[in-house]
C-alpha positions as semicolon CSV with decimal commas, in nm:
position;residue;x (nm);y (nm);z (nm)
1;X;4,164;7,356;11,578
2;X;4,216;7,441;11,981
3;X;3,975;7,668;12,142
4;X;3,988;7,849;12,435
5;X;3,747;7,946;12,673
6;X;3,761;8,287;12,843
7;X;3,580;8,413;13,076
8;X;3,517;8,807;13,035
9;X;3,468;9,064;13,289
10;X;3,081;9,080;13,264
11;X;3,091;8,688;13,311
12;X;2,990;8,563;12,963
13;X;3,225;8,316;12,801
14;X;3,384;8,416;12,460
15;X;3,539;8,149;12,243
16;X;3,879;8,263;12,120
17;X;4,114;8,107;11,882
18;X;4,417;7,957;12,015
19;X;4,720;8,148;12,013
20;X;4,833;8,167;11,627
21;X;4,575;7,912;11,514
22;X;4,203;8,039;11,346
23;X;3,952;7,911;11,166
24;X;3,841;8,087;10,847
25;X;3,491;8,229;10,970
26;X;3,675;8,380;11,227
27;X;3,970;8,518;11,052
28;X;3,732;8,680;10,801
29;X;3,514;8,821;11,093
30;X;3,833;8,959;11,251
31;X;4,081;9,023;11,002
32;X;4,197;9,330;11,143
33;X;4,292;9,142;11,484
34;X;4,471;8,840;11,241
35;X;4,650;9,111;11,071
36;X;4,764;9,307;11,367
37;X;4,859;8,909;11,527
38;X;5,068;8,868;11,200
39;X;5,300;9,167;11,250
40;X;5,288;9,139;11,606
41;X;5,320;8,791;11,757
42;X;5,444;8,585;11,465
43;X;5,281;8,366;11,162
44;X;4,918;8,284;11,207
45;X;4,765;7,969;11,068
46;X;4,392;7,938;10,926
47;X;4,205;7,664;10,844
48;X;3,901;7,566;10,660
49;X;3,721;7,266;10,857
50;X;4,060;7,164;11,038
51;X;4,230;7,139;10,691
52;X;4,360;7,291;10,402
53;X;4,569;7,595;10,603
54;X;4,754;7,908;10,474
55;X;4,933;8,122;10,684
56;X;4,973;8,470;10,699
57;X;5,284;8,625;10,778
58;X;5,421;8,994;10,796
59;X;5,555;9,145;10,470
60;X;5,934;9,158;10,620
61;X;5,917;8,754;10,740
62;X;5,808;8,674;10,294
63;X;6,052;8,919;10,178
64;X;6,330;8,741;10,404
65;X;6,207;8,424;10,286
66;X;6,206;8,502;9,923
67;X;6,568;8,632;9,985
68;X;6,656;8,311;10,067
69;X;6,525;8,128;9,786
70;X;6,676;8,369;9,525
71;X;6,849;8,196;9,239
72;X;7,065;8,391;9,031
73;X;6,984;8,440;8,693
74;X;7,319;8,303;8,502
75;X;7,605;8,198;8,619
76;X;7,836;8,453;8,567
77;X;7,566;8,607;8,841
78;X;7,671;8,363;9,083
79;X;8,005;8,358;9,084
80;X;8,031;8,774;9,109
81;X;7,741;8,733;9,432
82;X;7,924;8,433;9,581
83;X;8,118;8,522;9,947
84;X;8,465;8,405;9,728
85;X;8,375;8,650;9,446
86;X;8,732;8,809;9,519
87;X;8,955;8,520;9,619
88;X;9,263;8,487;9,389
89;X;9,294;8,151;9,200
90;X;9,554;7,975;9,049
91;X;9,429;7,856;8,698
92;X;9,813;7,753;8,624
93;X;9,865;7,394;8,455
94;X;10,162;7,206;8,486
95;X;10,256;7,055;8,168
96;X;10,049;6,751;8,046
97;X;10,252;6,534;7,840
98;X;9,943;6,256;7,761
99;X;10,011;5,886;7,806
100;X;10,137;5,617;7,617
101;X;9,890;5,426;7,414
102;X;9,933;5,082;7,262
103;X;9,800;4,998;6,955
C-alpha cells in the first residue's frame, strides 16, 4: 500500500493513506473518515498486509450495481421488461408443404 507523508502545521509528520487506498488497522481506527471517503470521493480499497482487499462503496454505487446484474425470474419476465416489450411481430407462416423423401 502507498503512503504519504504530510507534514502538519505544528511540524510533526502524520502518515496518511493514499488517496482511496487503506490498510485495515487504519480503516478500523478511522472508520468514520473511510465512511465519509466512501460517499464522498468514490470506492475505497482496504487491505490486510498488502492483500486480500474489499472495498467499500456508497449504498447508491451497490444498489446500481445490483441493478445491473438483475436476472429476471422467468421468462415471460423478460420478454414484458425487455426495451421491444411492445414491438408488433409477425408470427405469420407461409405454407410449408415438406419435401420429397425417397425411400
Amino acid at each position: 500500500m502507498r503512503r504519504q507523508r504530510k507534514t502538519g502545521n505544528d511540524g510533526g509528520d502524520e502518515v496518511r493513506a493514499a488517496k482511496g487506498a487503506w490498510q485495515l488497522q487504519d480503516a478500523k481506527a478511522r472508520f468514520s473518515e473511510l465512511f465519509r471517503r466512501a460517499r464522498s470521493e468514490g470506492p475505497q480499497r482496504i487491505t490486510r498486509q498488502g492483500k486480500e482487499a474489499v472495498v467499500m462503496i456508497a449504498d447508491e454505487q451497490y444498489e446500481r450495481l445490483l441493478g445491473k446484474a438483475h436476472q429476471p425470474k422467468s421468462l415471460v419476465q423478460f420478454f414484458r421488461e425487455s426495451p421491444l416489450g411492445g414491438m408488433e411481430l409477425d408470427l405469420e407462416r407461409g405454407e410449408d408443404e415438406g419435401r420429397e423423401v425417397a425411400l
